[in-house]
N, C-alpha and C positions, 0 to 999 in steps of 0.2 A: 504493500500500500504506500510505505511511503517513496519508494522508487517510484510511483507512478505521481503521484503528487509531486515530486521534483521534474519528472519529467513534463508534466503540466505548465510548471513553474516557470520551468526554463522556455520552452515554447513560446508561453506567456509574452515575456520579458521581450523575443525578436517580433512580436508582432506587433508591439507599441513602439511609434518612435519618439518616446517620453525621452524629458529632457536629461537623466543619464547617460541618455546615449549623446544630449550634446552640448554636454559639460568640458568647456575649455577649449574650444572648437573655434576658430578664427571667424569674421564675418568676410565679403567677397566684395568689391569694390570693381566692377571690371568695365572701367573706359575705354570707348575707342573712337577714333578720329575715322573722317570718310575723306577719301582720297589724298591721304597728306605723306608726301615724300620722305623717306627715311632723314633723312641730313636738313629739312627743313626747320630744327628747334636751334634752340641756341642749345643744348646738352651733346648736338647730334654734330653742331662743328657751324650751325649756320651765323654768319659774323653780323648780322641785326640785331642792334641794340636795343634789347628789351619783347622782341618777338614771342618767348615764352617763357615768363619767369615763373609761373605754378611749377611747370612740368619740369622746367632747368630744378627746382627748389625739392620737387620730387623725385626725380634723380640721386639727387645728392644726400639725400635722404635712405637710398635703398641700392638698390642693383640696375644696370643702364647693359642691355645685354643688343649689340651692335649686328650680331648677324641672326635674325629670325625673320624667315619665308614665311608669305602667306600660300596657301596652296591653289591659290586661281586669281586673277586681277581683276575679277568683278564683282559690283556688290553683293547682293545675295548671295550666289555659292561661295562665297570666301567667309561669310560669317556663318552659313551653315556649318562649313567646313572648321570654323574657330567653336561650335558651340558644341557638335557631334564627334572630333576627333577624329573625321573619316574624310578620306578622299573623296573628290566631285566622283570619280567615276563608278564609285562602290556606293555612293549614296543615291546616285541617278540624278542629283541636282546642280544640272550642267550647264546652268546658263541660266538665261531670264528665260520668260514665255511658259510655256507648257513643258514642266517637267515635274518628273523624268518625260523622255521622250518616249514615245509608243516602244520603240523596235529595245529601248535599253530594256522591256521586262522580259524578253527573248534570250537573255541572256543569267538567270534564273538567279538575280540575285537576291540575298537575302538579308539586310542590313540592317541592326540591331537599332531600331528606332527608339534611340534614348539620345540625350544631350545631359549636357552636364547641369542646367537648370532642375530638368526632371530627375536625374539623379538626386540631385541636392534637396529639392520639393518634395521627394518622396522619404530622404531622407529627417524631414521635419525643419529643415531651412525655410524662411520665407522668402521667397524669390519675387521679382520685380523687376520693371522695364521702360524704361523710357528713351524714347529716340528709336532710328532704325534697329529692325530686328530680323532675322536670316533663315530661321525656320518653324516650321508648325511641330516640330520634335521637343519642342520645349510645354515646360508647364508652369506657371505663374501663381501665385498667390494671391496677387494683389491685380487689377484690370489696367492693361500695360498703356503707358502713355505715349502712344505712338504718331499721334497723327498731327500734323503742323498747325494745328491749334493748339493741343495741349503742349507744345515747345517750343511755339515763334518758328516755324521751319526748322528746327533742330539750333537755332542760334539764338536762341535769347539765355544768358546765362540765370538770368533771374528764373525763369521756367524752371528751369534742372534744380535750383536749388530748393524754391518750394516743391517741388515733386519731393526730392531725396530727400529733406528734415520730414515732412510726411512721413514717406517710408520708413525710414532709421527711426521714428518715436513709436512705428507702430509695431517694431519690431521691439524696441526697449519692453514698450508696454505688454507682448505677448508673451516675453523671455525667451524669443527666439533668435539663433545667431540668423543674420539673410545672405544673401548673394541679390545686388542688383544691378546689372547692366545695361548702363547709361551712355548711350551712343548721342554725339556731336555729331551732326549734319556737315559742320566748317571741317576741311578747307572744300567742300564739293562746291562745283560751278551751280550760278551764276558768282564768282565773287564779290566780296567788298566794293563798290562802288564802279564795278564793273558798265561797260554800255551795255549788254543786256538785261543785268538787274534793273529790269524796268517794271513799273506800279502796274501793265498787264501782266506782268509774270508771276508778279507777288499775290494780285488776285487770282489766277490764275491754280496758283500752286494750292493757296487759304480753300479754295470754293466756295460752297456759297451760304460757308458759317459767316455766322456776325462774328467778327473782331476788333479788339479796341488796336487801334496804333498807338504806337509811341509817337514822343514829340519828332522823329522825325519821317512821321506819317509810314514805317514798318513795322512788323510785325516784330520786330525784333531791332536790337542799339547796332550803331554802326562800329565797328573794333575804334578802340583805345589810340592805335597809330595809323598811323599815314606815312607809309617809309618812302625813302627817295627812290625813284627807278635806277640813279646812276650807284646808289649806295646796295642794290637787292645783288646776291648773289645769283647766277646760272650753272642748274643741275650739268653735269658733266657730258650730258649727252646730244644736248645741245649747244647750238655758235653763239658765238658773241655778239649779239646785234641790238639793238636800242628797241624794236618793237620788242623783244621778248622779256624787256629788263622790264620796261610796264606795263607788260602783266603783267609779271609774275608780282610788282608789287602792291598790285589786288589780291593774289593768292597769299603773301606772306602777311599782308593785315589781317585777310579772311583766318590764315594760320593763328596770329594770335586772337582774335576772337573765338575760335576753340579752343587756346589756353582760359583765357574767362569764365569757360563753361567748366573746367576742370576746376579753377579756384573755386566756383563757387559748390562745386561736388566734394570738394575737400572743407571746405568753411564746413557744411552741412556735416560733417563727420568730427568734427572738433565741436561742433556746439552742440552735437546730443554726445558730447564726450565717446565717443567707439572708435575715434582713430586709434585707440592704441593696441585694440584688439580687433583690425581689419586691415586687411592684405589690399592694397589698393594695386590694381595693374593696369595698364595703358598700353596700345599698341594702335595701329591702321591698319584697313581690310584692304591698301591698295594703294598704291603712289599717287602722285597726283595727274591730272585729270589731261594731259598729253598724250599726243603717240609717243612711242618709244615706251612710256612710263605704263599709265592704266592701260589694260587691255594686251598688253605685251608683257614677254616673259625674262625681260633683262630686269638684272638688283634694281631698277630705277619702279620698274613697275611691283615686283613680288617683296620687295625688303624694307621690313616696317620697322623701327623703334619698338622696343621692349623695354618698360621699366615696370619693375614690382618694390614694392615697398612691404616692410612686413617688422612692424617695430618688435625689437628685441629676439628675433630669431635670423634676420637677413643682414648682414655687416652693411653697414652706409658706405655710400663715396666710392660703388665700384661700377669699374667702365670694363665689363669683362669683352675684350675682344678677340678671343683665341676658342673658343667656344662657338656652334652653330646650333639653332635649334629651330623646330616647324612650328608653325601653327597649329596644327593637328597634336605636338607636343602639350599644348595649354588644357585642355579639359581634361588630360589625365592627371595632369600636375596637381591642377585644381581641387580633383577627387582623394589626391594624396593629402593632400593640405588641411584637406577636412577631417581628414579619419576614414574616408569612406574605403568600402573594397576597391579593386580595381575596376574603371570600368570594361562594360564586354564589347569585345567588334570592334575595338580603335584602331587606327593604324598607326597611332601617335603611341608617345611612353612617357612616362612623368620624369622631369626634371631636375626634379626639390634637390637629388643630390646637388646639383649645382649651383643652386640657392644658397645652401646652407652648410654645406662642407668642405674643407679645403681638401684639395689632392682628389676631385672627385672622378670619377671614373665614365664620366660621361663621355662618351664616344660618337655621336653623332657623325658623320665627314660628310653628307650633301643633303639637303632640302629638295625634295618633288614641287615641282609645281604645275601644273598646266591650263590649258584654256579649249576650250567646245567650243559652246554655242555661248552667242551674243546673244540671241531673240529666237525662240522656235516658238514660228506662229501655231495655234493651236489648230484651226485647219490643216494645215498642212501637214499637222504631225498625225493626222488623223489616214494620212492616203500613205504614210511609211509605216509599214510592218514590220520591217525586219530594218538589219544595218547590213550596212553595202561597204565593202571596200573603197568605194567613189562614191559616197554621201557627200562629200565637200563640193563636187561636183555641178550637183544639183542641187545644193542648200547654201545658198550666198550666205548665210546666217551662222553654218558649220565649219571652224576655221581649228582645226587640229593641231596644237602645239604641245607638247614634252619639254620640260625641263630639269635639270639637275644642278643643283648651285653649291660650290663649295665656298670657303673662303676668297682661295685663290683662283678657281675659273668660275664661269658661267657656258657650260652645257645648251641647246635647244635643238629640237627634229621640230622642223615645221611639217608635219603631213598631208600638209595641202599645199604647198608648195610648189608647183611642176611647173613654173615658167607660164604658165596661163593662166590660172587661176589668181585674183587678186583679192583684197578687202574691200567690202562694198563700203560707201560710204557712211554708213551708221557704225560702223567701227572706224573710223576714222575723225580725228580732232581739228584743234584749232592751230596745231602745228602744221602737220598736214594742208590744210586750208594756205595757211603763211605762203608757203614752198609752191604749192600750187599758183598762188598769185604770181608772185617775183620770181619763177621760174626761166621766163624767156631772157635769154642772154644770158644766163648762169647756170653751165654746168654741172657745178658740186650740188646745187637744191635739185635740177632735176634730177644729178643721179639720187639724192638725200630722198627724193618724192617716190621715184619706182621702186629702193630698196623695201623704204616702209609700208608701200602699195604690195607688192609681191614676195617680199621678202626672197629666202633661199632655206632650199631645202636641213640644213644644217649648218649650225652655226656654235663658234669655240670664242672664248675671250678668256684673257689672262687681266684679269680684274685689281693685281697689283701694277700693271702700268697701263691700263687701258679702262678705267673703270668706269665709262659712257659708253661701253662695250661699240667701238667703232672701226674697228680692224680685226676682220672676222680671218679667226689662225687656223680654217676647218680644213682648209686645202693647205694647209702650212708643212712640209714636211716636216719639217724640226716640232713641229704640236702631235706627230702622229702618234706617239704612243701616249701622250694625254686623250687625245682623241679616241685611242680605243681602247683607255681604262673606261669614259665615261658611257661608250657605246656598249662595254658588256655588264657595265653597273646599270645603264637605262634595260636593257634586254632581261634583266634581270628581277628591279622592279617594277617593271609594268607585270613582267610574268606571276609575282610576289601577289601583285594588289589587284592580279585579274582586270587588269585594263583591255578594255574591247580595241584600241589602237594595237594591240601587240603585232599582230598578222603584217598591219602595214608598217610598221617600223622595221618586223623582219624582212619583209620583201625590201625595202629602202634600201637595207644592207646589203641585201644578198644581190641587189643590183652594184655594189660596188667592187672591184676583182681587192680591195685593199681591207674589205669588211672581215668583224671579227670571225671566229671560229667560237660558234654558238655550240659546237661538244665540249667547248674547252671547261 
């Protein structure tokens, strides 16, 4: 009898997730920026004075971890992919539009529909959400503040802040640790003070909710700065020309008005007192809002800032630069952090060792990343059954990229690539546009326009002296045995994570007499 009464007991005990189970357990703070360049803060090397001094101050605070991929450069699958732990091609969410796409359930996958919110939610966390969000795999506690009312468009800092002291009291008051993930709209176009941020747009975007404006007649303040065009720095992958110094410095005001929004997510955690037991982390689903960068598979478009903060368990003041980690890496970390099991079906692995111990054994050496579909319209995913070898073919919208990022190079198989096929113009930016105008009589921008239009079937960069990746080493002999370490590490994990490109990566090879030896 009384063995059976213990084992009642004990049964018991796992089916409540009473607060024993979440005694001492950190709270989740997890910020992220929309389309903001790795090297864009001041923490990250950018020489603008005063650009980001939350996130410079939270840095210096915790751990500032310099190389971490996202796994796709476009909104939605890159935060699916941050909240699920799983590759676009294993979760089927490949793009915008209608997905998965018809022909990907042909291919019998089975992926473990949890994220790390539901994990956390089931584990008796109160979870919460404000700003963009990336998957229906999530679960919430509290009704997510999503939509450009409830956040000035993602850019009003005072929004975020009343959302979050809300949340964080009603978590005091429940006695629940939370997790809640507060997504910034900034640096995404239309920028700061930009010519198309125009009062169509702004109604446009609101609909046709009542909104008060601010005094100046938006939905949201205008950033704090006004930097000089001649004083903005230019990302590495682009030339030095005057039209691109003014933008960009719309994008680096728009940049610090998503610091604002961070300050004021941090104030909100100092004045219900839980900063000192909550891991605050920060990163970007995607560079900024260029060719070359968003949408493309070079460090400019896949490589975001990482800082986590974690008082009294994460040493302050470090700039770990020797170390690589994914995005897919982050929800397991997460789940360690908490106390939770592991989660199941990640492709990712938790980190903490590197958080929080010296001499740690983390081993990482390249980051996946790739790109699908831009837009599958939902008709038309209705007349594909199956997947084709030559989907790109027929799908201006299906644009196939592979990549592998180490430190030192930058890996990509474009699979669509074949000298004819190009990107339709909805993948295509305001770079793009530039090149296209002042093309005649120049050269370098037309060849600069056709590379980025058509690209090349693969491409190599040595990212310590080329790190705008712009002297492509793929036909380099002296790159050839870099070249076909990465070609039998890509054959390798796509084969790993059941990627439906495999076929055509291997036929790509096997059309070259210098390709690897796939027995080897």
């Amino acid at each position: 009898m009384k063995i059976l009464l213990s084992y009642f007991f004990f049964a018991f005990c796992f089916l409540i997730p009473s607060g024993a189970k979440l005694k001492n357990v950190p709270n989740i703070l997890l910020i992220t920026a929309d389309d903001l360049g790795w090297n864009s803060l001041g923490c990250t090397g950018n020489s603008l004075t005063g650009i980001s001094p939350h996130l410079d101050k939270l840095a210096r605070e915790g751990i500032l971890i310099e190389n971490c991929h996202i796994a796709t450069p476009i909104c939605g699958p890159s935060r699916f992919a941050l909240y699920t732990g799983q590759f676009p091609h294993r979760t089927g969410y490949l793009g915008h539009g209608q997905q998965p796409p018809r022909w990907w359930h042909e291919f019998n996958r089975n992926p473990v529909k949890k994220s790390i919110t539901s994990v956390l939610h089931d584990f008796g966390y109160l979870t919460g959400l404000i700003g963009k969000h990336g998957t229906d795999w999530c679960s919430f506690s509290t009704s997510p503040a999503g939509s450009n009312e409830d956040t000035g468009m993602g850019r009003n800092p005072e929004k975020y802040f009343t959302f979050a002291r809300e949340f964080m009291d009603q978590a005091k008051k429940e006695n629940k640790p939370f997790f809640l993930s507060a997504n910034a709209h900034d640096p995404h176009r239309f920028w700061a003070r930009h010519r198309d941020e125009t009062n169509a747009w702004i109604k446009a975007m609101m609909g046709p909710v009542q909104w008060r404006p601010l005094e100046n007649g938006k939905p949201y303040p205008d950033p704090l700065t006004q930097f000089d065009p001649k004083d903005c720095p230019i990302p590495a992958s682009y030339p030095e020309i005057p039209f691109l110094r003014n933008e960009l410095a719309k994008y680096y005001d728009s940049v610090n008005r998503m610091d604002q929004v961070v300050g004021k997510l941090l104030h909100a955690l100092e004045e219900t007192g839980l900063d000192q037991s909550t891991v605050v982390i920060f990163l970007s689903d995607h560079g900024l809002a260029w060719d070359m960068s968003k949408w493309s598979l070079y460090p400019a478009g896949t490589k975001t800032p990482l800082i986590i903060r974690w008082p009294d368990k994460i040493e302050s003041a470090q700039y770990n630069r020797k170390s690589l980690v994914s995005v897919v890496d982050l929800a397991p970390t997460v789940a360690e952090i908490c106390g939770l099991p592991p989660m199941e079906g990640v492709d990712g692995k938790s980190f903490l060792s590197l958080l929080c111990e010296e001499g740690s054994l983390w081993e990482r050496t390249e980051a996946f990343s790739c790109f699908n579909y831009m837009n599958n319209d939902a008709e038309r995913d209705r007349t594909i059954a199956s997947y084709s070898p030559d989907l790109y073919k027929t799908e201006e919208q299906y644009r196939p990229s592979r990549a592998l990022t180490s430190i030192d190079f930058n890996y990509i198989w474009n699979g669509w690539s074949d000298g004819n096929a190009s990107l339709p113009r909805s993948m295509l930016g305001e770079f793009a546009n530039f090149l296209r105008t002042n093309s005649e009589g120049s050269e370098q921008y037309t060849d600069r326009l056709n590379f980025i239009t058509h690209r090349i079937g693969e491409e190599l960069y040595d990212l310590r002296k080329d790190p705008g990746c712009l002297n492509n080493l793929a036909d380099k002999k002296n790159s050839s045995h870099v070249l076909k370490e990465f070609r039998t590490k890509m054959v390798n994990f796509l084969g790993k994570t059941q990627d439906h490109e495999l076929g055509n990566y291997l036929t790509f090879l096997g059309t070259r007499p210098e390709s690897i030896n796939l027995s080897e």
